[in-house]
C-alpha positions in Angstrom: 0.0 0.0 0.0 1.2 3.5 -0.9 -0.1 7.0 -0.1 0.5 9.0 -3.7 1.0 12.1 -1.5 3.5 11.3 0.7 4.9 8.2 -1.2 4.6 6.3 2.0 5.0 2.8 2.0 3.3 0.0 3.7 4.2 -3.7 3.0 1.9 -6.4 4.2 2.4 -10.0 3.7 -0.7 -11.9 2.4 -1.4 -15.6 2.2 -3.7 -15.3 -1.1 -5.2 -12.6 -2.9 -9.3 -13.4 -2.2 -11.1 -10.9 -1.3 -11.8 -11.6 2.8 -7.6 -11.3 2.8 -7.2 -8.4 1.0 -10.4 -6.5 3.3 -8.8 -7.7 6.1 -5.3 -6.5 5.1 -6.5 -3.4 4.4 -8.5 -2.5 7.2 -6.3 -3.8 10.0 -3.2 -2.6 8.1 -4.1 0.6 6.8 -7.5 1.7 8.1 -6.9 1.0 12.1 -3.4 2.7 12.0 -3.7 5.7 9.8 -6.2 8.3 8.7 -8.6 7.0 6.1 -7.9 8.1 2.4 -10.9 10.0 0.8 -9.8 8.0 -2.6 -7.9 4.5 -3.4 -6.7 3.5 -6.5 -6.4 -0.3 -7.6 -6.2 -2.6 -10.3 -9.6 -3.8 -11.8 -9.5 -7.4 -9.5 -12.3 -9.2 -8.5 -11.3 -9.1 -5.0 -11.1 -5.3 -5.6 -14.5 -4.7 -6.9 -16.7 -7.0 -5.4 -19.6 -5.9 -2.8 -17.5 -6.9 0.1 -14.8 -4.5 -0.6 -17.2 -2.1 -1.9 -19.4 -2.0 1.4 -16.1 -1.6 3.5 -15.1 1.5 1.3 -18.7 3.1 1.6 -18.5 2.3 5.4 -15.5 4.4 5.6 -16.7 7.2 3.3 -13.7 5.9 0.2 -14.1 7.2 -3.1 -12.6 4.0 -4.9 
């Protein structure tokens, strides 16, 4: 995970790529530690786009 503005970087080890992993990831590695982004960019995965992902981001007010 990288913030564009600062160029910070956060690496997280992940056992697969499904979509429970990568919400989880991303909301105890990013979301519980660090201001929210207003806007995320990704790549066009399923595990990116899929209502799961999709409710988390409109639960924390993310443009995606």
């Amino acid at each position: 995970m990288i913030d564009n503005f600062s160029k910070f970087i956060n690496l997280v080890i992940i056992l697969g790529i499904e979509a429970d992993t990568i919400i989880d990831a991303f909301r105890c590695e990013w979301l519980l530690r660090y201001p929210h982004p207003s806007i995320i960019t990704t790549y066009q995965g399923t595990q990116f786009m899929n209502n799961n992902f999709k409710s988390l981001l409109n639960r924390y007010s993310i443009t995606h």
